[in-house]
C-alpha atoms as one frame of an Amber mdcrd trajectory, in Angstrom:
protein
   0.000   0.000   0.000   1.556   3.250  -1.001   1.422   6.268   1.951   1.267
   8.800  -0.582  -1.158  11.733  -0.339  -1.829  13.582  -3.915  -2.770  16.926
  -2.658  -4.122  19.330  -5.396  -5.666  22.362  -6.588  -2.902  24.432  -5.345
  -1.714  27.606  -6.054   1.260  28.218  -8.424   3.025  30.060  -5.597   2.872
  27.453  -2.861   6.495  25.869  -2.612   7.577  21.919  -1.029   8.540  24.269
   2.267   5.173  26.153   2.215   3.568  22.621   2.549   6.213  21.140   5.192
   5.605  23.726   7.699   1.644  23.714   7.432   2.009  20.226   8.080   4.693
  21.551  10.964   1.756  23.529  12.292  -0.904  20.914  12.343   1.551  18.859
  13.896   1.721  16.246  11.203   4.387  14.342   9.703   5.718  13.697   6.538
   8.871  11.983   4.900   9.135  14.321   1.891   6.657  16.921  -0.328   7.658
  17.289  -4.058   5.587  20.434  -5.639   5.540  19.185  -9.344   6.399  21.620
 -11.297   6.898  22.345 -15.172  10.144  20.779 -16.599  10.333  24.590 -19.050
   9.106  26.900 -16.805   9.989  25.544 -13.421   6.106  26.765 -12.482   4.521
  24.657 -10.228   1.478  22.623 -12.252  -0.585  23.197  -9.208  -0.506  19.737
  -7.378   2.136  17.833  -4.947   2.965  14.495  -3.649   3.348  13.933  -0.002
   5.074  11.011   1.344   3.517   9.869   4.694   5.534   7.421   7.262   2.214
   5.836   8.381  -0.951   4.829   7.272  -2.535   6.683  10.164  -0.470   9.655
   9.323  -1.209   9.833   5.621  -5.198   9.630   7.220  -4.540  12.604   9.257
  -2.889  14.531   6.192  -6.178  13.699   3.666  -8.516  14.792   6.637  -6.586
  18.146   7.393  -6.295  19.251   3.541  -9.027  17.293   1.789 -11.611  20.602
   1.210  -9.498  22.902   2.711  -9.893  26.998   1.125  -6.655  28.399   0.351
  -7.132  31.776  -1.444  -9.832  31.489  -3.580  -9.220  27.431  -4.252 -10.430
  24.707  -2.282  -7.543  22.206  -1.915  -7.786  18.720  -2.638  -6.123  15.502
  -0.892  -6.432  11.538  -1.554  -4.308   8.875  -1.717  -2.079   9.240  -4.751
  -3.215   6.348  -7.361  -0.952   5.114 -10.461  -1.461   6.405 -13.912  -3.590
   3.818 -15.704  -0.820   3.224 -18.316   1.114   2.157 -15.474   1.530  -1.686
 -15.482   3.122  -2.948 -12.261   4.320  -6.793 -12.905   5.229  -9.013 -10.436
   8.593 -10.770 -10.905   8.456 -14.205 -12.268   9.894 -16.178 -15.448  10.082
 -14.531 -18.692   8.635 -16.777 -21.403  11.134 -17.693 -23.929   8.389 -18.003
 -26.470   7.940 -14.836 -29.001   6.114 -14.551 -32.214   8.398 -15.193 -35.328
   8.613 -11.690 -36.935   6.644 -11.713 -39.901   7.990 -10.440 -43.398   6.720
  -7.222 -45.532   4.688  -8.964 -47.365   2.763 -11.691 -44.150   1.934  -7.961
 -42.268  -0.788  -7.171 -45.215  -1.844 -10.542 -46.211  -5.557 -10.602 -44.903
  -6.035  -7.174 -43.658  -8.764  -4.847 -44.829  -7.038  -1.518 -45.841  -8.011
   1.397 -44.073  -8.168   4.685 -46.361  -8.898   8.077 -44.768 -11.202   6.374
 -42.216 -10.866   7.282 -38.574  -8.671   5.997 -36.634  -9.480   3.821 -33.586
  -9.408   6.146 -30.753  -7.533   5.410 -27.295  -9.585   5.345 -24.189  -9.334
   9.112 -22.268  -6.808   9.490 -19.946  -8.032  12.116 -16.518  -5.588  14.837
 -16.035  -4.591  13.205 -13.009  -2.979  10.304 -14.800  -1.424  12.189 -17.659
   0.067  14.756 -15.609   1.380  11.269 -12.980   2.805   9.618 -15.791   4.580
  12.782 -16.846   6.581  12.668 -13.015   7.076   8.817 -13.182
């Protein structure tokens, strides 16, 4: 179980130290806080991941900033979940058995042609998960 808290809707000015010490205040602990920022413009993207020794702790953290105002935004605080196009595998065996690669000519035997038509599109991704697989 990961003890992360995603804590969002933040202002652009609040800063990993801005966090730490309202969590100083409230009397809560945390192992790190990592604003995410923009990789070009070093602006923070408005959301932060807080790393929480304990489960109980990381409880305390949601329940202290979940709905909270700041300014004129209300804050927002879960546990952090995984990007859906993250795929955690457990270790095991890796099969030895792969497809032969197929030839020019076996990759358009039998296959309809598709001219101009639209292309199949991918399932939406929330904002959430794009902007977590961007930090992973």
């Amino acid at each position: 179980m990961s003890l992360t808290v995603f804590l969002g809707n933040l202002p652009v000015w609040v800063t990993a130290d801005d966090i730490k010490q309202w969590l100083a205040a409230e009397d809560l602990v945390a192992d790190s806080v990592k604003v995410i920022r923009n990789h070009e413009t070093q602006e923070s993207k408005g959301f932060a991941f807080i790393e929480a020794p304990t489960s109980d702790e990381m409880q305390a953290i949601i329940r202290r900033f979940d709905r909270a105002p700041l300014e004129d935004k209300v804050l927002r605080a879960n546990p952090a979940q995984p990007s859906k196009g993250v795929v955690v595998k457990a270790p095991g065996p890796v099969s030895a058995a792969r497809p032969e690669p197929r030839t020019n000519n076996e990759a358009t035997t039998n296959r309809p042609e598709r001219r101009g038509g639209r292309k199949r599109e991918q399932e939406p991704k929330s904002a959430f998960a794009i902007e977590l697989a961007k930090v992973l």
